[in-house]
PQR file with spaces between the fields and no chain letter, atoms N, CA, C, O and H, PARSE charges and radii, in Angstrom:
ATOM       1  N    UNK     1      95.886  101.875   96.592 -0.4000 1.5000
ATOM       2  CA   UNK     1      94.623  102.305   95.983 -0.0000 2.0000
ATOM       3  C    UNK     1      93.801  103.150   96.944  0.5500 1.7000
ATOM       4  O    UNK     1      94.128  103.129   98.131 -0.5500 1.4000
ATOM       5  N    UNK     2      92.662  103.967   96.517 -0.4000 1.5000
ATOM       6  CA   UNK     2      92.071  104.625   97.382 -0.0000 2.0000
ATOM       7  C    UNK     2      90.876  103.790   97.572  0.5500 1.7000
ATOM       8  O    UNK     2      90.682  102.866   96.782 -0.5500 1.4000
ATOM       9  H    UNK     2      92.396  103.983   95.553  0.4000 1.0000
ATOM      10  N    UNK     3      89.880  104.063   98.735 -0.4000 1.5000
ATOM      11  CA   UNK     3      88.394  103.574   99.096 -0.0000 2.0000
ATOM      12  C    UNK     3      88.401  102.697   98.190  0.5500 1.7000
ATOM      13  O    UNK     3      88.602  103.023   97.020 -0.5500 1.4000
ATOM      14  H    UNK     3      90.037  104.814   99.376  0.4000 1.0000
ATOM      15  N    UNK     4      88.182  101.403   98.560 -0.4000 1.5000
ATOM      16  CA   UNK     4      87.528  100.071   97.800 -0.0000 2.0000
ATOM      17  C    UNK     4      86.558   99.293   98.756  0.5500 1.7000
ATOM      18  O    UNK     4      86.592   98.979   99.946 -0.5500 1.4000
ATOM      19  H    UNK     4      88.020  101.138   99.510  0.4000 1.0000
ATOM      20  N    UNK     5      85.597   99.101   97.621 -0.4000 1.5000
ATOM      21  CA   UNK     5      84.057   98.589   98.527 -0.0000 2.0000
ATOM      22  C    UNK     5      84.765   97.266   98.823  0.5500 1.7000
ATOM      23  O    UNK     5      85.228   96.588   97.906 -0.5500 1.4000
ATOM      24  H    UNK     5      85.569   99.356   96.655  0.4000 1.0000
ATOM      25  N    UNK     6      84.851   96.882  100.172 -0.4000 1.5000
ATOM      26  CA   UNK     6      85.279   95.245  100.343 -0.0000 2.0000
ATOM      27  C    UNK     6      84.512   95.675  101.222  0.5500 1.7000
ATOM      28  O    UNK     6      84.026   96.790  101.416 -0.5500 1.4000
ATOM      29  H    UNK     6      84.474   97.433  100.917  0.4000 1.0000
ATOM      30  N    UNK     7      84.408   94.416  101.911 -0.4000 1.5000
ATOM      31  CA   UNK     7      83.416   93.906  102.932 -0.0000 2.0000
ATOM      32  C    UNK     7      84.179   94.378  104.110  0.5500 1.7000
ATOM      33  O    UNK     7      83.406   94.595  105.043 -0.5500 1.4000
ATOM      34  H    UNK     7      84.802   93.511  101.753  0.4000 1.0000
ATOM      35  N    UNK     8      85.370   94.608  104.394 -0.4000 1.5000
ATOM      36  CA   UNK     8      85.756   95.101  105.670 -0.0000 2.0000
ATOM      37  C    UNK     8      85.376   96.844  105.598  0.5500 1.7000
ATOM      38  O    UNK     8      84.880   97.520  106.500 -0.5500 1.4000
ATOM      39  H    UNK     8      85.998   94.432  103.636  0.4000 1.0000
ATOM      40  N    UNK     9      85.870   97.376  103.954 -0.4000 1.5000
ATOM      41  CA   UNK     9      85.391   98.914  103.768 -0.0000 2.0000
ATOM      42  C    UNK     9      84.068   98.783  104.708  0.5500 1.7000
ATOM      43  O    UNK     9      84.154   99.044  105.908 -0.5500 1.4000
ATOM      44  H    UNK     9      86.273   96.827  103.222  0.4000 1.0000
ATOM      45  N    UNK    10      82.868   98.379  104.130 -0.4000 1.5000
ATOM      46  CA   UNK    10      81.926   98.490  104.275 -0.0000 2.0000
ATOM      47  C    UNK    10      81.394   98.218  106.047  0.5500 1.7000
ATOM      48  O    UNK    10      80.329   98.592  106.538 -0.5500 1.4000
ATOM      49  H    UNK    10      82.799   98.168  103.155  0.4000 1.0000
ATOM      50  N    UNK    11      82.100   97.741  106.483 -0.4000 1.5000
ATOM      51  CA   UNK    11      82.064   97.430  107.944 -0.0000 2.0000
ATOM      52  C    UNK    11      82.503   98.947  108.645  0.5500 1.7000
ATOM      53  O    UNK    11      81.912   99.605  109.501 -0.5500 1.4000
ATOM      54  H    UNK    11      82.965   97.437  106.083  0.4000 1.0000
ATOM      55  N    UNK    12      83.430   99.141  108.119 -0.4000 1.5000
ATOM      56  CA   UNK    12      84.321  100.775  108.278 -0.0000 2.0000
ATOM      57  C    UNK    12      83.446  101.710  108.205  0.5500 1.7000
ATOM      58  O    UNK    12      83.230  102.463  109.155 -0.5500 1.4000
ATOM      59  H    UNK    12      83.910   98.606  107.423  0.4000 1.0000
ATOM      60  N    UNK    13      82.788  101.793  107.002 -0.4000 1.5000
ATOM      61  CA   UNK    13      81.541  102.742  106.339 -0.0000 2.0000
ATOM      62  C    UNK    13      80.451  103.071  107.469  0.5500 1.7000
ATOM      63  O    UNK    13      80.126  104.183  107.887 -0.5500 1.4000
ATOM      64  H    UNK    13      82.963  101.181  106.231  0.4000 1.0000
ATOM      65  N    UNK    14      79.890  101.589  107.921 -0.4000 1.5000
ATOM      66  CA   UNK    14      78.638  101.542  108.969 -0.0000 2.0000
ATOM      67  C    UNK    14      78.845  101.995  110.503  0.5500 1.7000
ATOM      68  O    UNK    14      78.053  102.091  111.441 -0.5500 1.4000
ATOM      69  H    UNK    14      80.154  100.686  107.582  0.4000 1.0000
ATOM      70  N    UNK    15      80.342  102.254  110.372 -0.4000 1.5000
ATOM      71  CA   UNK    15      80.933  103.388  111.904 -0.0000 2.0000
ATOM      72  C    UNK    15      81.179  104.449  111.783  0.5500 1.7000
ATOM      73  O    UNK    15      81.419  105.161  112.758 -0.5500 1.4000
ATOM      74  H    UNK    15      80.985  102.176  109.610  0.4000 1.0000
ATOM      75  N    UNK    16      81.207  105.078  110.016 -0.4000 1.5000
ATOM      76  CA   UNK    16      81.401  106.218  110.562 -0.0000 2.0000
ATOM      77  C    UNK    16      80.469  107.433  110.601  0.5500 1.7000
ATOM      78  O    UNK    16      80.741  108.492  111.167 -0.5500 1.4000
ATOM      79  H    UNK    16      81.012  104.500  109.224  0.4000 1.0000
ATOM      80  N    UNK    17      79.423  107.182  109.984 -0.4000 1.5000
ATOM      81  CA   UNK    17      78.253  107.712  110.046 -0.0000 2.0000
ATOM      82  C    UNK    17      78.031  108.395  108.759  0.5500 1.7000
ATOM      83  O    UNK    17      78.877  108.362  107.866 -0.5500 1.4000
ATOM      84  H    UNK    17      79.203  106.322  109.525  0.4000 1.0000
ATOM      85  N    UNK    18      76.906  109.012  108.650 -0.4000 1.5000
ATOM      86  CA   UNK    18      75.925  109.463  107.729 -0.0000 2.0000
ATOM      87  C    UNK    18      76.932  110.463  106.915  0.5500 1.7000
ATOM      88  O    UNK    18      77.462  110.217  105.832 -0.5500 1.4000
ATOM      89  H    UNK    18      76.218  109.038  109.376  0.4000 1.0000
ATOM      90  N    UNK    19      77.109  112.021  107.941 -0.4000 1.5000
ATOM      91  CA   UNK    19      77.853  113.015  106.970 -0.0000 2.0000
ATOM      92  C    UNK    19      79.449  112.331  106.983  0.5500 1.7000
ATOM      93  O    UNK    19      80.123  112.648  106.003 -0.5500 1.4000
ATOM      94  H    UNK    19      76.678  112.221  108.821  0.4000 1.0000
ATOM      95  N    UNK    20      79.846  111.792  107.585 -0.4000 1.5000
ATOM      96  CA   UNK    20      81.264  111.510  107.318 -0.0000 2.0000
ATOM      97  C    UNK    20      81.114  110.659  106.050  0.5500 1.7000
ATOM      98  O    UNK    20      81.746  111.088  105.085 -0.5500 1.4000
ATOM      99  H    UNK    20      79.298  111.534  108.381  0.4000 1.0000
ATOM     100  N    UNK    21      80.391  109.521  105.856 -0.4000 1.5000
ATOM     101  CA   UNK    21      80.061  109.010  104.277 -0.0000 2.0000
ATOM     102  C    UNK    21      80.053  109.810  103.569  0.5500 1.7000
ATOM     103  O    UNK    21      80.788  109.688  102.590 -0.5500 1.4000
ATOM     104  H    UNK    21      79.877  109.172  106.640  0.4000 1.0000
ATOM     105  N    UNK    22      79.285  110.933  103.696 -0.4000 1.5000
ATOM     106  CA   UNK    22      78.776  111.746  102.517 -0.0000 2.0000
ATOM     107  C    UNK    22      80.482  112.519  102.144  0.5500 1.7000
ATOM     108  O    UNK    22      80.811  112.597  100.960 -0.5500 1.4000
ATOM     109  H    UNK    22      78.688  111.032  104.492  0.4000 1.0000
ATOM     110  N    UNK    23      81.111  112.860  102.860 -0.4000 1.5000
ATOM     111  CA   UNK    23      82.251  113.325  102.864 -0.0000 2.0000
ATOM     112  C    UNK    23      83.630  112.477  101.906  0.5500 1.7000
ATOM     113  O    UNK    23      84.460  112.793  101.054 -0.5500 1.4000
ATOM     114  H    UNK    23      80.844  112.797  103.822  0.4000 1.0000
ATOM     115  N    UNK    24      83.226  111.263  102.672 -0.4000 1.5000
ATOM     116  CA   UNK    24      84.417  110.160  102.255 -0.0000 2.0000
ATOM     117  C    UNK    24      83.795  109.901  100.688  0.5500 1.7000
ATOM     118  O    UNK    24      84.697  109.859   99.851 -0.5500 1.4000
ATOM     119  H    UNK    24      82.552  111.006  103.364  0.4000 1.0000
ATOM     120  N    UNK    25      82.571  109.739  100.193 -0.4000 1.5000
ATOM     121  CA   UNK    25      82.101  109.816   98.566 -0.0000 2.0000
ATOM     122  C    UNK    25      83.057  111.130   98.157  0.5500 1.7000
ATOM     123  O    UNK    25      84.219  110.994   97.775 -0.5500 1.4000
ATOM     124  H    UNK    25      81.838  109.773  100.872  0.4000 1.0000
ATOM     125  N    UNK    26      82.412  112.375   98.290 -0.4000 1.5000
ATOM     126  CA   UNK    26      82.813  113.551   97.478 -0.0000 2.0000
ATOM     127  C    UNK    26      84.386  113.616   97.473  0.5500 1.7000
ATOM     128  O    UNK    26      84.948  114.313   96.629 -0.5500 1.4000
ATOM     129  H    UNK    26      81.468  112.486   98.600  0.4000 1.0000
ATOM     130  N    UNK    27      85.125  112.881   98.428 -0.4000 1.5000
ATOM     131  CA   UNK    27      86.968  112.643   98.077 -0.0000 2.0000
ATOM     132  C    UNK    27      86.650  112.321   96.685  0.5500 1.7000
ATOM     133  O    UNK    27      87.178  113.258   96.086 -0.5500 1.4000
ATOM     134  H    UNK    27      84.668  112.314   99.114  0.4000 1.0000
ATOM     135  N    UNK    28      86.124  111.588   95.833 -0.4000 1.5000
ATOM     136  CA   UNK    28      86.340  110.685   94.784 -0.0000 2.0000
ATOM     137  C    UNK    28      85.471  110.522   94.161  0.5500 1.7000
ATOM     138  O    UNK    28      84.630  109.643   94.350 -0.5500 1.4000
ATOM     139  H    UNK    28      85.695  110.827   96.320  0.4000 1.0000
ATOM     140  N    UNK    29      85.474  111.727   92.845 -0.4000 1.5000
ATOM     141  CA   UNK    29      85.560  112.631   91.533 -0.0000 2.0000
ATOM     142  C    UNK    29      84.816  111.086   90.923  0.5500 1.7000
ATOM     143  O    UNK    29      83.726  111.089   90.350 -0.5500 1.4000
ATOM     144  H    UNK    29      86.157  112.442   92.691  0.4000 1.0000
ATOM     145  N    UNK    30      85.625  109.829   91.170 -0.4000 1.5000
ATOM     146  CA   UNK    30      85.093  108.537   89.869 -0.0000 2.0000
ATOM     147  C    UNK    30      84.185  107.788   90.746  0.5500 1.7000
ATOM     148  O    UNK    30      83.793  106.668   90.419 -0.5500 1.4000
ATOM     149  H    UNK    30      86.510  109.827   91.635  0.4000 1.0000
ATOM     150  N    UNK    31      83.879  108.275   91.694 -0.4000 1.5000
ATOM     151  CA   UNK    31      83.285  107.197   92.566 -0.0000 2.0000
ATOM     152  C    UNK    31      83.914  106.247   93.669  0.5500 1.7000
ATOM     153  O    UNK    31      85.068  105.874   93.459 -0.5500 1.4000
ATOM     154  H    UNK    31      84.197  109.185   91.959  0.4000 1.0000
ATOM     155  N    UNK    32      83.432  105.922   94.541 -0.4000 1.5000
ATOM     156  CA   UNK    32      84.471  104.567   95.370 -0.0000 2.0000
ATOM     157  C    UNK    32      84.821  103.357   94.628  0.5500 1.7000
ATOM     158  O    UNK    32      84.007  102.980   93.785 -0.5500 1.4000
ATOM     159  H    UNK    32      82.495  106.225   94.711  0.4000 1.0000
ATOM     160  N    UNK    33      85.808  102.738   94.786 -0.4000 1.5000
ATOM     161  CA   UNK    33      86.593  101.910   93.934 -0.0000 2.0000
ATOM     162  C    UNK    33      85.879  100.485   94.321  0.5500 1.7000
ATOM     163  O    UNK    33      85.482  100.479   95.486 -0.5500 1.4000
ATOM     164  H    UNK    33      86.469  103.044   95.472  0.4000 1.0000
ATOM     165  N    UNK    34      85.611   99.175   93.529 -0.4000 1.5000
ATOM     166  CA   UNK    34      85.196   98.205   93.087 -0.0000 2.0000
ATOM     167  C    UNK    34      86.055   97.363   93.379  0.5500 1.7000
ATOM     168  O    UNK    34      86.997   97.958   92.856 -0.5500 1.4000
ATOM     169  H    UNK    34      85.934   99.180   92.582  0.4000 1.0000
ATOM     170  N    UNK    35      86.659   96.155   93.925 -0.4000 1.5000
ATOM     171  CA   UNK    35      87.614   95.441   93.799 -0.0000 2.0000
ATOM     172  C    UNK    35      88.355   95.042   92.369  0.5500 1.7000
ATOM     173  O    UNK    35      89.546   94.906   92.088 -0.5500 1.4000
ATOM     174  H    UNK    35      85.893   95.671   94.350  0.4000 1.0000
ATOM     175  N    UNK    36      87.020   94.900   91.508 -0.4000 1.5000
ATOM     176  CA   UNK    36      87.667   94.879   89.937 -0.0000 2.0000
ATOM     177  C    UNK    36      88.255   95.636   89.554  0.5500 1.7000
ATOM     178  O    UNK    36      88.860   95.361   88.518 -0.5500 1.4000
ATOM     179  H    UNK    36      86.052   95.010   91.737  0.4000 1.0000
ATOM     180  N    UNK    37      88.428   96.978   90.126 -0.4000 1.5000
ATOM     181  CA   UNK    37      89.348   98.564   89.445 -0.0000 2.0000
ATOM     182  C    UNK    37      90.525   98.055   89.784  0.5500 1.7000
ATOM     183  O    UNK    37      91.282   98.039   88.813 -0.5500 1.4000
ATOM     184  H    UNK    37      87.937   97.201   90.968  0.4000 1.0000
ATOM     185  N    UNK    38      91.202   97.446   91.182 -0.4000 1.5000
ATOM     186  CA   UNK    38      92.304   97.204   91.249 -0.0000 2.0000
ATOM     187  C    UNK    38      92.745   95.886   91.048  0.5500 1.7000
ATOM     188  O    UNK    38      93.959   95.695   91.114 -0.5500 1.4000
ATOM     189  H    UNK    38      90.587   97.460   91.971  0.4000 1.0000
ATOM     190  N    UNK    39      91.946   94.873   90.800 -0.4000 1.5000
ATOM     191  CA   UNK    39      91.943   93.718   89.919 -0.0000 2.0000
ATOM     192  C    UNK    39      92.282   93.842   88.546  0.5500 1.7000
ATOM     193  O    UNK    39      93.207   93.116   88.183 -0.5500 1.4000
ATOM     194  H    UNK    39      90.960   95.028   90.746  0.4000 1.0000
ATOM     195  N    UNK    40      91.661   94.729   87.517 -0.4000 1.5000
ATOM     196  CA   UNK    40      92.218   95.330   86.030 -0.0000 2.0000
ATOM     197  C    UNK    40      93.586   95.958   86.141  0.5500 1.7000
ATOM     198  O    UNK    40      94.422   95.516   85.353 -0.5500 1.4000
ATOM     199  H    UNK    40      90.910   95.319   87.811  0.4000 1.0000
ATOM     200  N    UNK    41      93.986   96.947   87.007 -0.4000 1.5000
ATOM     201  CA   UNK    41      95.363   97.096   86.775 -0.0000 2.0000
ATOM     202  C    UNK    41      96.625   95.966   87.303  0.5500 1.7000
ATOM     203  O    UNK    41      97.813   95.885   86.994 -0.5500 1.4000
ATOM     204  H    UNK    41      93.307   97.306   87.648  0.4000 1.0000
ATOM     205  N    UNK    42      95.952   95.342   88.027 -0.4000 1.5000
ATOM     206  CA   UNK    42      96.777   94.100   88.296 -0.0000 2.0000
ATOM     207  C    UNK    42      96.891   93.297   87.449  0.5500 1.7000
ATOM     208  O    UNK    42      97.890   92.580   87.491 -0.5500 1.4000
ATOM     209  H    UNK    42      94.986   95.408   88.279  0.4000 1.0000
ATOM     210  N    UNK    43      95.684   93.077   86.119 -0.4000 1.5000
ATOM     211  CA   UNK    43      95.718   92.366   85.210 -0.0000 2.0000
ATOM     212  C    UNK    43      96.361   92.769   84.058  0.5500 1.7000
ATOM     213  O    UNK    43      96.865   91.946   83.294 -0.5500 1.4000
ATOM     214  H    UNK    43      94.873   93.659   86.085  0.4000 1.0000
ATOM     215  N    UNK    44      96.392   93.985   83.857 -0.4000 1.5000
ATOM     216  CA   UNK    44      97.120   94.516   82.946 -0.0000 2.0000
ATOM     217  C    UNK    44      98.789   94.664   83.336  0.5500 1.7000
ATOM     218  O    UNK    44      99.650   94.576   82.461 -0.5500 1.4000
ATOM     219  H    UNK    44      95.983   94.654   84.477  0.4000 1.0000
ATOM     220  N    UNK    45      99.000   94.819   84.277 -0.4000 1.5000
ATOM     221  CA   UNK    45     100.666   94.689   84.737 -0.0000 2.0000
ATOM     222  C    UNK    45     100.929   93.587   84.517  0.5500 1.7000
ATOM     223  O    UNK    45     101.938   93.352   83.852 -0.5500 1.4000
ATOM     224  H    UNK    45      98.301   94.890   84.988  0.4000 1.0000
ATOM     225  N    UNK    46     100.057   92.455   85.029 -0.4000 1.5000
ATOM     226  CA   UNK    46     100.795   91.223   84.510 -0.0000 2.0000
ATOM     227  C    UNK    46     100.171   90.578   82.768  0.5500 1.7000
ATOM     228  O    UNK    46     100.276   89.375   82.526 -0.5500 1.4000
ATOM     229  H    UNK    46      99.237   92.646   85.569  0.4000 1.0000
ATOM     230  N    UNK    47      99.891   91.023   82.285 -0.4000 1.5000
ATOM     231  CA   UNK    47      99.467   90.510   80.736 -0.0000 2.0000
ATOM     232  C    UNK    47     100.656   91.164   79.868  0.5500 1.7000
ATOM     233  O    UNK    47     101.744   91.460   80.363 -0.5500 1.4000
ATOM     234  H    UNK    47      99.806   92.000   82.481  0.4000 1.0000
ATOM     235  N    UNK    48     100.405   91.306   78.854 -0.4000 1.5000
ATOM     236  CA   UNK    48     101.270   91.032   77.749 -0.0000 2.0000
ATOM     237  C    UNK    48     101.226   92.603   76.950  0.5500 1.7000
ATOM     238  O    UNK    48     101.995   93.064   76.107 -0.5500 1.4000
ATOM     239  H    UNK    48      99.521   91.066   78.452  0.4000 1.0000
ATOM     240  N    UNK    49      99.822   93.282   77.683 -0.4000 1.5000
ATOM     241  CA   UNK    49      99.916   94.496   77.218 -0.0000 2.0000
ATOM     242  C    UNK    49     100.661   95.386   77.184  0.5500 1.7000
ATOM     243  O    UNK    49     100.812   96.155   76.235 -0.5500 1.4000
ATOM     244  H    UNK    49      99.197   92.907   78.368  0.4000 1.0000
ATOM     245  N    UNK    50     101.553   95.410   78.809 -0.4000 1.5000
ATOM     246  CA   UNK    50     102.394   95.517   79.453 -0.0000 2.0000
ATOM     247  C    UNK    50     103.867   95.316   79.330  0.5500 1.7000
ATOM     248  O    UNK    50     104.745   95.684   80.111 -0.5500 1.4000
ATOM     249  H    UNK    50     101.431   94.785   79.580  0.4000 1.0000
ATOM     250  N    UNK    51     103.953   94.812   78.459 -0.4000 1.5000
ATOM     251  CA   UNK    51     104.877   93.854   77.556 -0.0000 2.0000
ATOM     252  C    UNK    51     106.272   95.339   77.864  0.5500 1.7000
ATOM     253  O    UNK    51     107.346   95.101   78.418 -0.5500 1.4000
ATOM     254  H    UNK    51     103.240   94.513   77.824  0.4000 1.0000
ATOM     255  N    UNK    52     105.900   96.630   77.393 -0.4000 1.5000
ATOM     256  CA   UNK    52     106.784   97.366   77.120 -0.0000 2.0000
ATOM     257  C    UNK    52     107.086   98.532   78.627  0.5500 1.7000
ATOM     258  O    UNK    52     108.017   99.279   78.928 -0.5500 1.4000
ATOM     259  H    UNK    52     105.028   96.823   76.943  0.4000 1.0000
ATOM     260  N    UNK    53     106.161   98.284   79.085 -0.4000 1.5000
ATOM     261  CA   UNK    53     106.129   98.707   80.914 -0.0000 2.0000
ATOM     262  C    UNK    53     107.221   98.887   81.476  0.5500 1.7000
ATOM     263  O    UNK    53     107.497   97.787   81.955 -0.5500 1.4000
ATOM     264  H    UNK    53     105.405   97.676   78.841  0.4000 1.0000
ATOM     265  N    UNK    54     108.426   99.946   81.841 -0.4000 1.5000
ATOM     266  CA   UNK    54     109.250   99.110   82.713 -0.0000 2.0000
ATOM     267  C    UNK    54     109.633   99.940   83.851  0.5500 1.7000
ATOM     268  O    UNK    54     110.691   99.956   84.480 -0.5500 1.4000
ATOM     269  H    UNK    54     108.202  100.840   81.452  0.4000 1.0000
ATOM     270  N    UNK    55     108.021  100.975   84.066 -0.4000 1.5000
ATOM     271  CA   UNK    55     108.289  101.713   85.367 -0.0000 2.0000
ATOM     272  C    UNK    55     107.136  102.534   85.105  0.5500 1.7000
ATOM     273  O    UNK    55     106.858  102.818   83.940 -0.5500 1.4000
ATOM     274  H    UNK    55     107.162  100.962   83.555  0.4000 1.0000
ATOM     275  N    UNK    56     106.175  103.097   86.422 -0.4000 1.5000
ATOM     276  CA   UNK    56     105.296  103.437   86.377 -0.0000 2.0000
ATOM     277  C    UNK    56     104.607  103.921   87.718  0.5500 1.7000
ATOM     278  O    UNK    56     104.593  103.154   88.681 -0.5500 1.4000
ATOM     279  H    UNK    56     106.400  102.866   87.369  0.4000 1.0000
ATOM     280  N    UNK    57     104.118  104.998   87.789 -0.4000 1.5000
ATOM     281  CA   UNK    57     103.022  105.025   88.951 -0.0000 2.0000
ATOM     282  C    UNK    57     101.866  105.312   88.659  0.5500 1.7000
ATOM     283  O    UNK    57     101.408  106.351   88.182 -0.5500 1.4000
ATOM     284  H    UNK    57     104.130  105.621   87.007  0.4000 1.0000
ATOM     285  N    UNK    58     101.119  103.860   89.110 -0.4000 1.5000
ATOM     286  CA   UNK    58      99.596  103.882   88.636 -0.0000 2.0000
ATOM     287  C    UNK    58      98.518  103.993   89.869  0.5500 1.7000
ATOM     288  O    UNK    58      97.980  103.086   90.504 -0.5500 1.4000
ATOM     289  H    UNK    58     101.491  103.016   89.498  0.4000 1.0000
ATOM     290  N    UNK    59      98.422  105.040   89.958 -0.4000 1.5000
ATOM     291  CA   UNK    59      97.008  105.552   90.914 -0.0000 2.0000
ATOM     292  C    UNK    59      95.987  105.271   90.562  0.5500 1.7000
ATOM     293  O    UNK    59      95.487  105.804   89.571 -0.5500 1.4000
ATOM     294  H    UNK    59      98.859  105.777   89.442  0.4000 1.0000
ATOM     295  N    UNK    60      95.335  104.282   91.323 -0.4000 1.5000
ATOM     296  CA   UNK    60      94.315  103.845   91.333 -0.0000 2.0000
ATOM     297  C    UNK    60      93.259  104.391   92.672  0.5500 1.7000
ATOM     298  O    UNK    60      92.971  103.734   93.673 -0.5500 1.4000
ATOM     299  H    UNK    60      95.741  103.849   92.127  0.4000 1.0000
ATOM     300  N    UNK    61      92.885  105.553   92.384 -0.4000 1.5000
ATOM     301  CA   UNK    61      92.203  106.445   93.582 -0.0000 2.0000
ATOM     302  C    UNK    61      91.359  107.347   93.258  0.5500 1.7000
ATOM     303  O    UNK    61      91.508  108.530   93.565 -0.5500 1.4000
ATOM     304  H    UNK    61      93.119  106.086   91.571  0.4000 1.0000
ATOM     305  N    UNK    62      89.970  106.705   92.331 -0.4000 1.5000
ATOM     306  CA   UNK    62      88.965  107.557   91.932 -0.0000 2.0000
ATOM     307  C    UNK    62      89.097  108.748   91.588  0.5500 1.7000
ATOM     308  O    UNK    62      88.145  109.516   91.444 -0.5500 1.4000
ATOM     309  H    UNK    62      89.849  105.744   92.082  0.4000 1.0000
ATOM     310  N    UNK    63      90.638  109.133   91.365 -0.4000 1.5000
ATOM     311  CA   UNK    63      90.208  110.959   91.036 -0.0000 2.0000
ATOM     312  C    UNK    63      90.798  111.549   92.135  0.5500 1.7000
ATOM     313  O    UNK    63      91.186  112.701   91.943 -0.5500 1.4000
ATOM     314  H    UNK    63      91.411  108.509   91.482  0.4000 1.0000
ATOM     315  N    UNK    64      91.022  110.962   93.517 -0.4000 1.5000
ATOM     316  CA   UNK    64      90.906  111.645   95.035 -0.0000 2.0000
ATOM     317  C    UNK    64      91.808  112.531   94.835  0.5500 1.7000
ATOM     318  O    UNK    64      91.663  113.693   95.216 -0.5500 1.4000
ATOM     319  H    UNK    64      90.707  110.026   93.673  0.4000 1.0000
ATOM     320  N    UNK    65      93.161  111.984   94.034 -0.4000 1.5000
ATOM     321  CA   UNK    65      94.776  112.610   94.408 -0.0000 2.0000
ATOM     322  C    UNK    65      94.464  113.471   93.223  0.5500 1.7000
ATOM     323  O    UNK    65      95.615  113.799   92.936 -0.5500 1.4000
ATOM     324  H    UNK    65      93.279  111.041   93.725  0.4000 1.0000
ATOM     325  N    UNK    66      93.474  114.249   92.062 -0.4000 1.5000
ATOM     326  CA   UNK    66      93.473  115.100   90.972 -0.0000 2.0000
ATOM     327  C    UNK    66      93.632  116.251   91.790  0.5500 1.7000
ATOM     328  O    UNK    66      93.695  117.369   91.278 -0.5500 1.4000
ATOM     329  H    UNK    66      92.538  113.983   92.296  0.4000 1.0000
């Protein structure tokens, strides 16, 4: 996955300074990623939705890799 706010991100974030933040945001078109963004596709791989799934690459990276 790309940038996800966890508590270690955020430790990461507070070293690298002001314009490098501003930099590491504009990578990513959807915003920085939530732990729940890659929690939902984990939930959906394993549920039933999935049912017919049987190969896939799912980027989960705000947009970064568009």
């Amino acid at each position: 996955p790309g940038w996800v706010k966890t508590k270690h991100a955020e430790d990461v974030a507070d070293d690298l300074g002001e314009a490098a933040l501003e930099k590491l945001h504009n990578l990513y078109p959807l915003g920085l990623g939530k732990p729940e963004d890659v929690a939902n596709a984990c939930y959906f791989l394993s549920s039933e939705a999935s049912r017919w799934v049987t190969g896939l690459d799912l980027v989960i990276d705000g947009g970064r890799s568009v």
